[in-house]
N, CA, C and O atoms as a printed pandas DataFrame, in Angstrom:
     atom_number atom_name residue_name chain_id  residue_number  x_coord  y_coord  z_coord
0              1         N          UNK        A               1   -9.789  -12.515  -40.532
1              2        CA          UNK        A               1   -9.720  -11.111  -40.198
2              3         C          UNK        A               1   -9.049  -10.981  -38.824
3              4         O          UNK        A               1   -9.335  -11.704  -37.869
4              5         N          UNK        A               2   -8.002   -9.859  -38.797
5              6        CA          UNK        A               2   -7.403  -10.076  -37.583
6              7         C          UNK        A               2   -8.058   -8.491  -36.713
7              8         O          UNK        A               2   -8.538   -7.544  -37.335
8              9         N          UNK        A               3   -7.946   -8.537  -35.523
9             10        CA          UNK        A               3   -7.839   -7.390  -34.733
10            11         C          UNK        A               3   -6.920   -6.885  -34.004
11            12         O          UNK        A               3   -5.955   -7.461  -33.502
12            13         N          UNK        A               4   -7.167   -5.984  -33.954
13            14        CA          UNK        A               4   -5.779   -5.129  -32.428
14            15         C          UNK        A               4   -6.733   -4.534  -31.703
15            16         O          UNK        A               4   -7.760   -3.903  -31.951
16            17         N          UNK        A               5   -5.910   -5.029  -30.350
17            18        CA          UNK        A               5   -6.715   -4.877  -29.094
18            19         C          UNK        A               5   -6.335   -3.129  -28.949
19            20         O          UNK        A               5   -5.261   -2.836  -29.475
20            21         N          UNK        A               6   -6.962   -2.173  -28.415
21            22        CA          UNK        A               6   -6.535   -1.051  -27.568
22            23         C          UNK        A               6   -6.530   -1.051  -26.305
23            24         O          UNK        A               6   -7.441   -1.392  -25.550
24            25         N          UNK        A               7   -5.716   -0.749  -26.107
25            26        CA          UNK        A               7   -4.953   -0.662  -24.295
26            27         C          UNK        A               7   -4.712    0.624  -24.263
27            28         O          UNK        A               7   -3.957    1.231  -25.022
28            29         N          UNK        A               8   -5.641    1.267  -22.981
29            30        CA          UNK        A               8   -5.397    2.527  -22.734
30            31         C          UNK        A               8   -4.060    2.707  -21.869
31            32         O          UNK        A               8   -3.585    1.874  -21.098
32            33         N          UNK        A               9   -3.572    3.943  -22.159
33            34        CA          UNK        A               9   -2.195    4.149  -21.016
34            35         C          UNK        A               9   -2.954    3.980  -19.737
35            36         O          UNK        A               9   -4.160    4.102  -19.525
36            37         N          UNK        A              10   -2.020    3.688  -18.977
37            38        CA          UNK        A              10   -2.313    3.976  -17.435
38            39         C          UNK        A              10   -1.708    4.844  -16.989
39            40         O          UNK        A              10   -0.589    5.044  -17.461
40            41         N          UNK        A              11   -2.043    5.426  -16.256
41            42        CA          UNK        A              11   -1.340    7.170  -15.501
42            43         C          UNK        A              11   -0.764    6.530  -14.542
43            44         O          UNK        A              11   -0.727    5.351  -14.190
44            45         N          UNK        A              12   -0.318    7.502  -14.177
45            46        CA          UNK        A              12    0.533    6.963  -12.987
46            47         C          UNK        A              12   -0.243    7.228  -11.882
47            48         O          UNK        A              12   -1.229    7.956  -11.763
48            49         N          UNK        A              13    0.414    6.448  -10.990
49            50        CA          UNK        A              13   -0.637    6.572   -9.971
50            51         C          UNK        A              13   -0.058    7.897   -8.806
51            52         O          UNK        A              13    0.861    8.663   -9.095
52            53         N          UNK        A              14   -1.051    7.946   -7.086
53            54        CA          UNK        A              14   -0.445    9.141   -6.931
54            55         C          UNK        A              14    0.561    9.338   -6.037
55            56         O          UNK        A              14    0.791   10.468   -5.605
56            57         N          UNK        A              15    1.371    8.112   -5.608
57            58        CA          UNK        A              15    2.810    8.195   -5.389
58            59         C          UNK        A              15    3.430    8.838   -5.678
59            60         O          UNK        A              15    4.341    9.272   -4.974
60            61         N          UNK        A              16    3.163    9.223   -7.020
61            62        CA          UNK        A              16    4.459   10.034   -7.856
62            63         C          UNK        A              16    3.975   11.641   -8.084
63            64         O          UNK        A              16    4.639   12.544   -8.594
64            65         N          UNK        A              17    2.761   11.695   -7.603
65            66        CA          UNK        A              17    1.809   12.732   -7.907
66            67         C          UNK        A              17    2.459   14.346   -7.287
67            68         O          UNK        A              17    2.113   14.454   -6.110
68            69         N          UNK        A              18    2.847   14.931   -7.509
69            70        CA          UNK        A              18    2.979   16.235   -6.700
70            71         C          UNK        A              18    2.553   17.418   -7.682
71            72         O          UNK        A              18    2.264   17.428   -8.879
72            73         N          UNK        A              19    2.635   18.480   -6.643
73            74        CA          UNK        A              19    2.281   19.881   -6.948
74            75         C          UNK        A              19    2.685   20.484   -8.275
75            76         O          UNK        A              19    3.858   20.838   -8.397
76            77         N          UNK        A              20    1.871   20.635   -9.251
77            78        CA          UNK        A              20    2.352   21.458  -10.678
78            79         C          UNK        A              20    1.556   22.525  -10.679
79            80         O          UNK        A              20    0.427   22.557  -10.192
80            81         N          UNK        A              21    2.264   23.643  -11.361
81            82        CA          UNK        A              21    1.641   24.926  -11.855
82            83         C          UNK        A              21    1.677   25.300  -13.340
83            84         O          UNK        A              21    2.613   24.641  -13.794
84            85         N          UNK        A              22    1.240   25.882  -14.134
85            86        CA          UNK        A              22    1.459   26.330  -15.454
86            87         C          UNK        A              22    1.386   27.731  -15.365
87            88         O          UNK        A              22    0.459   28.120  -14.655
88            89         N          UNK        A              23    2.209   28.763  -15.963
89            90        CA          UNK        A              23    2.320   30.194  -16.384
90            91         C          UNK        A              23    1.882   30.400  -17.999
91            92         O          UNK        A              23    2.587   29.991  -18.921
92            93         N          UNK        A              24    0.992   30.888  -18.131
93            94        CA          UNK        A              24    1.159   31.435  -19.160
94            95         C          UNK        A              24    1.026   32.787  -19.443
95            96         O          UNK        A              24    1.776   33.579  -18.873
96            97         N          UNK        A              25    0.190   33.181  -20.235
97            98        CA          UNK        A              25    0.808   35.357  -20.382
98            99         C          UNK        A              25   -0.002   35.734  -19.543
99           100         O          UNK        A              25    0.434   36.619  -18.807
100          101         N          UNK        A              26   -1.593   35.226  -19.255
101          102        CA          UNK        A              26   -2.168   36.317  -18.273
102          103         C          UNK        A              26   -2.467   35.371  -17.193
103          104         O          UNK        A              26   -3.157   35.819  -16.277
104          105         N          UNK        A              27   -2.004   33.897  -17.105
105          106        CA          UNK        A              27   -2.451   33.555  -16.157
106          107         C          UNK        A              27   -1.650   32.275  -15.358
107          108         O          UNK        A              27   -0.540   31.791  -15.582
108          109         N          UNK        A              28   -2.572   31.965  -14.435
109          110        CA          UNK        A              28   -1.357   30.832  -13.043
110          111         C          UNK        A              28   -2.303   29.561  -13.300
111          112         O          UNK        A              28   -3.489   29.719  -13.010
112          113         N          UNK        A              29   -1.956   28.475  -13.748
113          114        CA          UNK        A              29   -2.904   27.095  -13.392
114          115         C          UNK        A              29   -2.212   25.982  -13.037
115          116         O          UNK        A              29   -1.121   25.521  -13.373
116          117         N          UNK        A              30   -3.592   25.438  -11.834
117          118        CA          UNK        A              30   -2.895   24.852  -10.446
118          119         C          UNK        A              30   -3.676   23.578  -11.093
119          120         O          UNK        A              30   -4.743   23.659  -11.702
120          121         N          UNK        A              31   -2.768   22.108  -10.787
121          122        CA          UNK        A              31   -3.267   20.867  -11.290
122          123         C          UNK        A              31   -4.095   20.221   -9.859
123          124         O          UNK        A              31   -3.820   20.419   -8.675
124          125         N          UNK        A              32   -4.984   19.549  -10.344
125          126        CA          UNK        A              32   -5.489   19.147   -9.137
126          127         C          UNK        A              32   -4.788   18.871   -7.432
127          128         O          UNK        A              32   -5.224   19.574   -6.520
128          129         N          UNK        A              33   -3.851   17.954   -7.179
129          130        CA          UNK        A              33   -2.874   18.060   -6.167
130          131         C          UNK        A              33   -2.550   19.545   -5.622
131          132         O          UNK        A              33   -2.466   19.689   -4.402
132          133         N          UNK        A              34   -2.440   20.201   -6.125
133          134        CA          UNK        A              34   -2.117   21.740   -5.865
134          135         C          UNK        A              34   -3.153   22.289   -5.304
135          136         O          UNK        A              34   -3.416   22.299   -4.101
136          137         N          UNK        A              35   -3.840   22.819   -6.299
137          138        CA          UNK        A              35   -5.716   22.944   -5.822
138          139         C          UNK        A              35   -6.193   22.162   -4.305
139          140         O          UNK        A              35   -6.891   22.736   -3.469
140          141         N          UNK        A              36   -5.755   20.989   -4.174
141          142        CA          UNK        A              36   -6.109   20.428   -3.095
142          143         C          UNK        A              36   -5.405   20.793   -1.902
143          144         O          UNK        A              36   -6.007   21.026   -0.853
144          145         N          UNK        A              37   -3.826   20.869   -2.042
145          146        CA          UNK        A              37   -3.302   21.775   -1.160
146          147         C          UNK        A              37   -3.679   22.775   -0.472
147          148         O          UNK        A              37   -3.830   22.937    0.739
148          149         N          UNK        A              38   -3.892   23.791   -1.847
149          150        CA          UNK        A              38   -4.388   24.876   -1.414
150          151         C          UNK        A              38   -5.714   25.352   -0.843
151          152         O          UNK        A              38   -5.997   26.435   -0.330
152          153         N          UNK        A              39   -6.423   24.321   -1.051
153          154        CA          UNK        A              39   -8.328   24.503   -0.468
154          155         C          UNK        A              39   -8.769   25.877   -0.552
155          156         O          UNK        A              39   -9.267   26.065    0.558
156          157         N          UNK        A              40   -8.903   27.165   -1.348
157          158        CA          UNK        A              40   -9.454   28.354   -1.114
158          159         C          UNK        A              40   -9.976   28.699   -2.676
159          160         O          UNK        A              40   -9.703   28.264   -3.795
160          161         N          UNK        A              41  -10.746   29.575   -2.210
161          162        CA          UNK        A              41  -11.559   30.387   -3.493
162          163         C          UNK        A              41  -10.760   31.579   -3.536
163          164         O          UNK        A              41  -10.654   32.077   -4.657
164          165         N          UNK        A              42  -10.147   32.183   -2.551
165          166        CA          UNK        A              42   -9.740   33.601   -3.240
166          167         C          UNK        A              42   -7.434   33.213   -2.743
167          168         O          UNK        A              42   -7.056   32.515   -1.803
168          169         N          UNK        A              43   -6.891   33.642   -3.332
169          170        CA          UNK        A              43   -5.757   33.498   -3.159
170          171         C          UNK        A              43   -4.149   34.600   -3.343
171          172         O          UNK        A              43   -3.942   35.462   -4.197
172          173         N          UNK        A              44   -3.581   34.319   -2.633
173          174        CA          UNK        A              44   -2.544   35.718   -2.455
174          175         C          UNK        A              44   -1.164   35.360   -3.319
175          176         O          UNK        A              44   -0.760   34.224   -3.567
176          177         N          UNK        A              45   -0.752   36.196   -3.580
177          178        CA          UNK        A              45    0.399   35.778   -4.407
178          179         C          UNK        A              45    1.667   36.517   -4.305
179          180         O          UNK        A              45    1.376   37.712   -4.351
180          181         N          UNK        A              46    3.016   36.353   -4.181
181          182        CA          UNK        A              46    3.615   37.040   -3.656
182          183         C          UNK        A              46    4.905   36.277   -4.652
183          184         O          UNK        A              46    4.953   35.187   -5.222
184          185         N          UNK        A              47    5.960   37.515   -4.531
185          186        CA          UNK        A              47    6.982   37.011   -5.332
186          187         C          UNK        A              47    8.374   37.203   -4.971
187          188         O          UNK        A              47    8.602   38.350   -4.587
188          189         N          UNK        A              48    9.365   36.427   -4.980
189          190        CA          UNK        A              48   10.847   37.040   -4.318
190          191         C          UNK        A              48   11.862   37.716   -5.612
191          192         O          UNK        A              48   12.546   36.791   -6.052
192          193         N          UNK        A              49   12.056   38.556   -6.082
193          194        CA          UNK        A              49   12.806   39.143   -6.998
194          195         C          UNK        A              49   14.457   38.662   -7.186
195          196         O          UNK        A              49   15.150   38.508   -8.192
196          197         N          UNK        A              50   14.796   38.470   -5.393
197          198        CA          UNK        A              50   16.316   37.843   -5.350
198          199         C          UNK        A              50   16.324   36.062   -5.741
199          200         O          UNK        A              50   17.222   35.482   -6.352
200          201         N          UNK        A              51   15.043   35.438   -5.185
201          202        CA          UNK        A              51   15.440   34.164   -5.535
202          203         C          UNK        A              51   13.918   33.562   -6.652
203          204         O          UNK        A              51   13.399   32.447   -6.701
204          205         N          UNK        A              52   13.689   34.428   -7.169
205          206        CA          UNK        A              52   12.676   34.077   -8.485
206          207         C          UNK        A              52   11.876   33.610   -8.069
207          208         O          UNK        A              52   11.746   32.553   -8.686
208          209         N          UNK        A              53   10.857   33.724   -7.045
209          210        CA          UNK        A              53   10.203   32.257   -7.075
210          211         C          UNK        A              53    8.870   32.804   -6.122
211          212         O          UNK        A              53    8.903   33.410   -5.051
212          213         N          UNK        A              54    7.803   32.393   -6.857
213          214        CA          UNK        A              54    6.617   32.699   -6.692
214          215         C          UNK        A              54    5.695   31.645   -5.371
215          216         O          UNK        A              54    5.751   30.426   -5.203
216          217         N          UNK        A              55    5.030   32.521   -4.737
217          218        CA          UNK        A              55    4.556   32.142   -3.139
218          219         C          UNK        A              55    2.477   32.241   -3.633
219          220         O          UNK        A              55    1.617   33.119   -3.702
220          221         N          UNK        A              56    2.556   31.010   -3.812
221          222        CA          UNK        A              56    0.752   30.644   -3.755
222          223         C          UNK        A              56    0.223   30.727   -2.063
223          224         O          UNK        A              56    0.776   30.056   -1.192
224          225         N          UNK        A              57   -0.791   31.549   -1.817
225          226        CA          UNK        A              57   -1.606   30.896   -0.438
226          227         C          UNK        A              57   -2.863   31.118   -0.767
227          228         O          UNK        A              57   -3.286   31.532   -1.846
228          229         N          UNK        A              58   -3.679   30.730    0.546
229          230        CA          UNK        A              58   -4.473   31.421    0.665
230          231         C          UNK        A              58   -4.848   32.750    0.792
231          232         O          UNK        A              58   -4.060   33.564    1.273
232          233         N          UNK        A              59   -5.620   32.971    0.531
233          234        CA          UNK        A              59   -6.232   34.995    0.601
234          235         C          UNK        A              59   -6.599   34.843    2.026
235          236         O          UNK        A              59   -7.003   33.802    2.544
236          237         N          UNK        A              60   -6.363   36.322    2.780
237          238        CA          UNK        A              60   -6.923   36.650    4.006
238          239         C          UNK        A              60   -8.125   37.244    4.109
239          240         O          UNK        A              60   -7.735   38.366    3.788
240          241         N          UNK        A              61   -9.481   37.412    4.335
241          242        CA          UNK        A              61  -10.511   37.547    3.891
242          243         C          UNK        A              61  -11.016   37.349    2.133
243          244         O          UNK        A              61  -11.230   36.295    1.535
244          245         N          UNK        A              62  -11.106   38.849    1.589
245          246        CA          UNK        A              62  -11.804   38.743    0.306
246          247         C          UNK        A              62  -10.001   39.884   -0.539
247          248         O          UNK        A              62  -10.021   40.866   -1.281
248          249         N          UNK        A              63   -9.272   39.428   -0.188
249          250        CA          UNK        A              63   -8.026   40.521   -0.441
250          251         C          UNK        A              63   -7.131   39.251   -0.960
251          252         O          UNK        A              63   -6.259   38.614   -0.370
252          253         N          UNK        A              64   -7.643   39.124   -2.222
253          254        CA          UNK        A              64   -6.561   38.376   -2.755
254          255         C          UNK        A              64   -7.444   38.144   -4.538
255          256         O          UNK        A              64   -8.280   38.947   -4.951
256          257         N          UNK        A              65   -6.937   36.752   -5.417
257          258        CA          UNK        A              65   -7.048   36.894   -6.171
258          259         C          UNK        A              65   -7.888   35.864   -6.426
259          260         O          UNK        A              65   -7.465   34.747   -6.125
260          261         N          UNK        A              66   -9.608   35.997   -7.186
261          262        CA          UNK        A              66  -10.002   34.603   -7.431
262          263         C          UNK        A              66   -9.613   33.347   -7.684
263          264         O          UNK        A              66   -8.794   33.598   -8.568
264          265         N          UNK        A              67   -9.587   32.166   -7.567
265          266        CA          UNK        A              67   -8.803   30.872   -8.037
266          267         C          UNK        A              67  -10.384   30.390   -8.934
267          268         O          UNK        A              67  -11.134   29.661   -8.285
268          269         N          UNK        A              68  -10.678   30.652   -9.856
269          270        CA          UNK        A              68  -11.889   30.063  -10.678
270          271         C          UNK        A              68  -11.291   28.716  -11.151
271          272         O          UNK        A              68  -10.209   28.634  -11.733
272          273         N          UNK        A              69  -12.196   27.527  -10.810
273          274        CA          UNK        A              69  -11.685   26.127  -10.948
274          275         C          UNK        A              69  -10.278   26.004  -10.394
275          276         O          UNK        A              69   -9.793   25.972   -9.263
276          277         N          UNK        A              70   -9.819   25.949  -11.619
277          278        CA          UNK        A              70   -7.818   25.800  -11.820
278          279         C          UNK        A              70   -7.549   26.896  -12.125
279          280         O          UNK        A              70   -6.338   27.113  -12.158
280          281         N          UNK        A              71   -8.360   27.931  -12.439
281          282        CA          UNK        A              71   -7.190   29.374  -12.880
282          283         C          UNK        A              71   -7.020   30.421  -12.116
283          284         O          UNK        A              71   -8.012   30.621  -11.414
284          285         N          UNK        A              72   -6.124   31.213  -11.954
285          286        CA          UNK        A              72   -5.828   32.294  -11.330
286          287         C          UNK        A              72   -5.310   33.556  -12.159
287          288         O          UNK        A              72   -4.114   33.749  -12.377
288          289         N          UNK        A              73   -6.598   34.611  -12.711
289          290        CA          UNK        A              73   -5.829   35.475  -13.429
290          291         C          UNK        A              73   -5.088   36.837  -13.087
291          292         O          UNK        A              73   -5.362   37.841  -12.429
292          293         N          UNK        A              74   -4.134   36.439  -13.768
293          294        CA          UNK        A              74   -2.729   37.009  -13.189
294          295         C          UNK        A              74   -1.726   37.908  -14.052
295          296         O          UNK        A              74   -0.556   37.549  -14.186
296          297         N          UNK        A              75   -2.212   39.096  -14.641
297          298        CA          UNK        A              75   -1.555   39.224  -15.800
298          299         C          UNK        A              75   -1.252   40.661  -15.057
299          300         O          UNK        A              75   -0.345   41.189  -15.699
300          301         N          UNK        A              76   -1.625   41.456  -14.025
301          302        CA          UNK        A              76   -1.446   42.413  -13.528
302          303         C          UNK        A              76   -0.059   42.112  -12.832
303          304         O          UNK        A              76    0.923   42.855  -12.809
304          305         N          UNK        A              77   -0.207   40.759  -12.224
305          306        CA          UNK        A              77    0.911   40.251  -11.325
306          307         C          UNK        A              77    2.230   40.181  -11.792
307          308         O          UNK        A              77    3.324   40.373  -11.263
308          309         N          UNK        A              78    1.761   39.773  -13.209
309          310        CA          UNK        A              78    3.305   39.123  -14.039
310          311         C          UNK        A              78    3.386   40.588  -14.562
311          312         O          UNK        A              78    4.585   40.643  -14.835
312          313         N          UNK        A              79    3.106   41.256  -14.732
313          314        CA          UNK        A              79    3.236   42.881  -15.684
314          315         C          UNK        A              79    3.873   43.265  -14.474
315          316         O          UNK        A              79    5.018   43.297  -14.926
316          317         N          UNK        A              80    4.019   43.612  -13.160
317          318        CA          UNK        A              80    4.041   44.286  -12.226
318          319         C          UNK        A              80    5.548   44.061  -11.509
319          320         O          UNK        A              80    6.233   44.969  -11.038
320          321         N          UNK        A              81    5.955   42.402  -11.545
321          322        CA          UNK        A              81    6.957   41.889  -11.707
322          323         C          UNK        A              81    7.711   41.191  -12.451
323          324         O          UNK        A              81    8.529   40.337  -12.106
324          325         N          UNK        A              82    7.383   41.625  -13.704
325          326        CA          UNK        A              82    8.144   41.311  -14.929
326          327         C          UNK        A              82    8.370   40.219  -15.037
327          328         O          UNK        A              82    9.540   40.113  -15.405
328          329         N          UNK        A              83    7.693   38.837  -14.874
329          330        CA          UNK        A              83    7.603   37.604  -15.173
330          331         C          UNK        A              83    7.445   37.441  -16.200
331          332         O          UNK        A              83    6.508   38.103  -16.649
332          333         N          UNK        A              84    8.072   36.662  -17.067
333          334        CA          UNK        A              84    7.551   36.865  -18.922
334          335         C          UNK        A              84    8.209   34.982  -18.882
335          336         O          UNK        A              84    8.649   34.652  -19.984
336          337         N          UNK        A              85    8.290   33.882  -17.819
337          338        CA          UNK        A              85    8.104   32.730  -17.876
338          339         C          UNK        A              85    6.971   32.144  -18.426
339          340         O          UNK        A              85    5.878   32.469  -17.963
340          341         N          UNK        A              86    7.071   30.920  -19.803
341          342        CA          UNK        A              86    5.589   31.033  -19.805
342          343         C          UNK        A              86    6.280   28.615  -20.441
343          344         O          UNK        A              86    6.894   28.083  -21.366
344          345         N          UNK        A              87    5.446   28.091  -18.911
345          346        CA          UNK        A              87    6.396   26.738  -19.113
346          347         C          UNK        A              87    5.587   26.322  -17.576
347          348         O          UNK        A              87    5.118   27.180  -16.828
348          349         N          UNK        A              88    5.542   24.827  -17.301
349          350        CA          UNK        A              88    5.171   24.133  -16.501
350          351         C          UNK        A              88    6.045   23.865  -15.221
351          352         O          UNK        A              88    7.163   23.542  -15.620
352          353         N          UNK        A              89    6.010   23.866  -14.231
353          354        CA          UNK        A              89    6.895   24.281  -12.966
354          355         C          UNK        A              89    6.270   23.384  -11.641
355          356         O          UNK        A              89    5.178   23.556  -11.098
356          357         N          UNK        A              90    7.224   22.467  -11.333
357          358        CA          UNK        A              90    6.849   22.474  -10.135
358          359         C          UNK        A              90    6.633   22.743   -8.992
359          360         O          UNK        A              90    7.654   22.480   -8.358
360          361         N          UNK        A              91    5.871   23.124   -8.355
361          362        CA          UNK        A              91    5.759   23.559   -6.857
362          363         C          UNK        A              91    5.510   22.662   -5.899
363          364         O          UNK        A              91    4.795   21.666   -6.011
364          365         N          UNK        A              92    6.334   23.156   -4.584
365          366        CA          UNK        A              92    6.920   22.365   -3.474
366          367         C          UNK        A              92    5.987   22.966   -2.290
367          368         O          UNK        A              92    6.072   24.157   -1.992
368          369         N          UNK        A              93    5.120   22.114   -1.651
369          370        CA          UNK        A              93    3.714   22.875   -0.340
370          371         C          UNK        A              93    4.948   22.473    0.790
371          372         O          UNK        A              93    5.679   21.503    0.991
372          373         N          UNK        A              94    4.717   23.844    1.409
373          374        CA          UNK        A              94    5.178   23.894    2.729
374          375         C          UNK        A              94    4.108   23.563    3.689
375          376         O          UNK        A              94    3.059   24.111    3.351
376          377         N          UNK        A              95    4.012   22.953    4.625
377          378        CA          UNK        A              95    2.542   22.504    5.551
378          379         C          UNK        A              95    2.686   23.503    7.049
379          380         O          UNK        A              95    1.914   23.411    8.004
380          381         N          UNK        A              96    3.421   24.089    6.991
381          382        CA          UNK        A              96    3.828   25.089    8.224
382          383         C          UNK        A              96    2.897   26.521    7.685
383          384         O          UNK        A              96    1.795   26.875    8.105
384          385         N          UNK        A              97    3.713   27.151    6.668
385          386        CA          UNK        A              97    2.934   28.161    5.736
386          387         C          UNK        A              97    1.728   27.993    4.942
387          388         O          UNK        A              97    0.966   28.874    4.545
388          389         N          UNK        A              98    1.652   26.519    4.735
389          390        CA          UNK        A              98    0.287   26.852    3.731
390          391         C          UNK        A              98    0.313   27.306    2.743
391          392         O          UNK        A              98   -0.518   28.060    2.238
392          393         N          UNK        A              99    1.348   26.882    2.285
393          394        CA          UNK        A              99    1.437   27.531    0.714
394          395         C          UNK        A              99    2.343   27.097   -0.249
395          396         O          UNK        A              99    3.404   26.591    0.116
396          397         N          UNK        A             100    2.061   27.229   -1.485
397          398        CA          UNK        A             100    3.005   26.481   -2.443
398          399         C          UNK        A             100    4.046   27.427   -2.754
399          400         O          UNK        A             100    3.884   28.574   -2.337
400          401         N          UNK        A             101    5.315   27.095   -3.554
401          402        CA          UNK        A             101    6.447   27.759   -3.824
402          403         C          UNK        A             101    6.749   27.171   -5.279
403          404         O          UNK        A             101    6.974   25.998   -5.576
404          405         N          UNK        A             102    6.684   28.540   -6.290
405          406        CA          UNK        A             102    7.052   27.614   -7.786
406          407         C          UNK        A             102    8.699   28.259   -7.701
407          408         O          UNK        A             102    9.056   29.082   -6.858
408          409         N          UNK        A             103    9.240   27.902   -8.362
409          410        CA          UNK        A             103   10.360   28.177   -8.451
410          411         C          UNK        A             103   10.838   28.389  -10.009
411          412         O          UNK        A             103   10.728   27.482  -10.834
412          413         N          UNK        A             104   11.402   29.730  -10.338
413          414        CA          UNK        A             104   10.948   29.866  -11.761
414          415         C          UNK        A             104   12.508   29.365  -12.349
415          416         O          UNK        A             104   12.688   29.024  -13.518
416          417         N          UNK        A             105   13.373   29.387  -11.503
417          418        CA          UNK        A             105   15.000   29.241  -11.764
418          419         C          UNK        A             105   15.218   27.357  -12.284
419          420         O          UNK        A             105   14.777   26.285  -11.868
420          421         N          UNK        A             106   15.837   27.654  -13.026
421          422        CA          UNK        A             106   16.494   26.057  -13.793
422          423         C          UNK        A             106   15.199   25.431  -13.817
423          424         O          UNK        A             106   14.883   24.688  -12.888
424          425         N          UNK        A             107   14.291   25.683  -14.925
425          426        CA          UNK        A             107   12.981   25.127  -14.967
426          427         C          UNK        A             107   13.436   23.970  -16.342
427          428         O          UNK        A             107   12.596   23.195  -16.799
């Protein structure tokens, strides 16, 4: 009788690790690395219309948008600025601003 061994994948490790976001219709989700970036419970969101591309921070007091776990719901946001992207994106942390940048262009 023969066997086969299972070998789990190995992930990669976190060298290679950076900032991801997901869009989908009502909402923003931040992968761990991101989340860690960002360290906050409530969060602001802001958007550039000329160069597409969506601005994660922190919230300034209680004036911003819950971050529950990984999610951020966001369907007022994307209705408001007509975001209808719905696809995995990387985002780039600025350490000056404090904040991530998805970039919705050539995704």
């Amino acid at each position: 009788m023969s066997y086969e061994v299972y070998l789990p994948r190995v992930r990669k490790g976190k060298k290679n690790a950076q900032p991801q976001v997901r869009l989908s219709t009502t909402s923003i989700v931040l992968n761990k690395l991101a989340r860690e970036k960002i360290n906050a419970d409530m969060v602001e969101l802001a958007f550039s219309r000329e160069k597409r591309i969506i601005r994660i921070c922190k919230a300034q007091g209680d004036n911003g948008l819950a971050l529950k776990k990984t999610k951020v719901h966001a369907k007022g946001f994307f209705q408001h600025f007509g975001i209808a992207e719905k696809d995995k994106f990387k985002a780039e942390y600025d350490e000056s601003e404090r904040a991530l940048y998805v970039s919705l262009q050539g995704s």
